[in-house]
Every structure is written in structure tokens, then in C-alpha cells.
C-alpha positions, 0 to 999 in steps of 0.5 A: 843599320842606319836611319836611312837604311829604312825610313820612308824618303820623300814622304808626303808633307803639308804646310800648315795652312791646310785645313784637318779634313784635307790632311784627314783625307790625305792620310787615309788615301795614303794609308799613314797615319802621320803628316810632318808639316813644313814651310814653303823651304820644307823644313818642319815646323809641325806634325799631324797625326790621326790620332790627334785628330780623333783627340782634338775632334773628339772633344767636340763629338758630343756637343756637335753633330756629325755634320757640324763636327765635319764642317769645323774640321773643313775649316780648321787649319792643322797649325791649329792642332798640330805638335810642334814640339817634334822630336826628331832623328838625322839619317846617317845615325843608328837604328837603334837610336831611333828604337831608344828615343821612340822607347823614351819619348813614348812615341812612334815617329819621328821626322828624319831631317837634315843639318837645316830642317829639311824633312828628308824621311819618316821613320816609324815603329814599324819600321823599326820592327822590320828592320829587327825581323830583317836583322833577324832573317824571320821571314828567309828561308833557312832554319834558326838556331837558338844556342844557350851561349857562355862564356868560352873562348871561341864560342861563335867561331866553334858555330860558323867553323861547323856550319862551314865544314857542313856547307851551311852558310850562316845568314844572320847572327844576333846575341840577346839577354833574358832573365830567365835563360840568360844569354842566347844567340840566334842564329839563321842558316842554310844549306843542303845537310838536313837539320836534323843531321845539324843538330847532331853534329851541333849537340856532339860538339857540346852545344845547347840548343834551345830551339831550331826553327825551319822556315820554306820558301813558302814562308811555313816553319817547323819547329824541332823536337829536341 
């Protein structure tokens, strides 16, 4: 999966010169919390953020009153307060490279931008869990499978082989490593042969499983006794 895949496109920018209230607004109407600010080319030159805002305003909350506190911010500009030192991603690269730099910067944006600056997308941590609940087939319909992997040859062709022959489509398919269980695989199915017959057969052919989930196409889930 790509950047592009699932920022924001076109997402709302302001220029520099707009005063903090106006941007406050702009991003509570808007239901965001981030505002890349451009130049009259639309290449970035800054970001705003909510959190900034309430950082910034907050300094001044105890020594001002509410109406004085709301009369600076109409007359504060945003290139006042806003990060110029952005961090950003291109389009046409990884995912996960957007996850990592979030992970090392310690942010949760980041402006997507073209060979010349221009803000072209928005990408969020929020989108990067959608895409990883996407990647996963958390919320389709089908039922997930959660296999203790090893080493063996073949091991993931030996599950599409035996989903196949049970006419069970394999949806989505992810490997992990954790400390305590090693590695896992999830993987998401469906089909008409019911679950508990698949997991017989599943268990026959001499695989672990540590869990199996039904999600409906109300969005319910049921969770296997195995």
C-alpha cells in the first residue's frame, strides 16, 4: 500500500497571514485538527495545529480574560505560532514509511508534497490505522483465523490449498511476531463450509490455532471455542 492510497487529497490549507481565530474555526467546522500552511504556489511553508493552538493560547489563559485571550487570537496571525520545520512524506512511497517516520518523529501527520512542495495530501495516524484494520479485514465479513506459524516448508500454501478445496476464499493474509507466542499469521476467510467444520479440518492437518473470529455482515463477531 502507498502513501497515496489513503491520505486526504486536496485537503483545506491556509496561508500564513490568516489570523489563529479564522484557522481555529476553520478546523473546528472542518472536523481536523491540522492545517498545512502554503504560499500563494501552494508549497508549504508551515503547519497549524489544535494542539498548538491550545499550547500557545494557553500561556496567556491565566493572565488574560476569556474576552481578551479571544480578541488576541482575531489578531494574531498563524505564521506566528505555526511549525515550520515540517516533517513530510511523498505520495508514491510505502505506507509503512509514513507509520515509521510518525513512530520516529513522535508526530501524527505529515503534509504529502510533490517533487516542488506543493501540498498534494494529509496523511494522519488515523489513517494509518485504517489502512492496518483495512490490510487486516477487521471489519468484513468473513471469519479470521489466527495460525501459530513455523518454519515448514510450505506452510501458508498447505492453508490457501485447504481453504481452496472447502471453497473458502482467503480475503486477507498478514504474518506477525510477538514475544510471547512467536509468530503468528492471520488470516481472513470466507465461504459457505461452516467454521466449525473448518477448523476441523484445519486441526486434522496438524495446524494450531490460536483463535478464530466470525465477523457478520451486521458487523458482530463470535469468537471460537478451541
Amino acid at each position: 500500500m502507498y502513501v497515496k492510497d489513503h491520505m486526504t487529497r486536496e485537503p483545506v490549507t491556509i496561508t500564513k497571514d490568516v489570523k489563529i481565530s479564522k484557522a481555529v474555526d476553520i478546523m473546528s467546522k472542518g472536523h481536523f485538527h491540522r492545517l498545512p500552511i502554503v504560499d500563494d504556489s501552494g508549497k508549504l511553508v508551515g503547519l497549524v495545529t489544535g494542539g498548538l493552538v491550545t499550547e500557545k493560547s494557553g500561556a496567556n489563559a491565566t493572565s488574560l480574560s476569556i474576552y481578551e485571550l479571544n480578541y488576541l487570537l482575531s489578531k494574531t496571525k498563524v505564521e506566528d505560532i505555526m511549525l515550520t520545520d515540517v516533517k513530510t512524506i511523498k505520495e508514491n512511497v510505502f505506507i509503512e514509511e509514513a507509520a515509521q517516520k510518525m513512530i520516529d518523529e513522535g508526530i501524527s501527520v505529515l503534509p504529502v508534497i510533490d517533487d516542488e512542495n506543493h501540498v498534494v495530501g494529509i496523511i494522519t495516524e488515523k489513517d494509518i490505522f485504517q489502512a492496518f484494520t483495512d490490510v487486516l479485514g477487521y471489519k468484513h465479513q468473513g471469519t479470521r483465523f489466527v495460525f501459530q506459524c513455523d518454519d515448514t516448508p510450505g506452510f501458508f500454501v498447505g492453508i490457501a490449498r485447504l481453504l481452496a478445496e472447502n471453497d473458502a476464499n482467503m480475503e486477507a493474509f498478514a504474518v506477525y511476531h510477538t514475544k510471547e507466542r512467536g509468530t503468528e499469521c492471520v488470516v481472513k476467510a470466507t465461504g459457505a463450509i461452516s467454521v466449525e467444520n473448518m477448523v476441523t479440518i484445519l486441526k486434522d492437518a496438524g495446524y494450531k490455532l490460536n483463535d478464530v473470529t466470525q465477523t457478520t455482515k451486521f458487523g458482530t463477531t463470535k469468537t471460537f471455542d478451541l
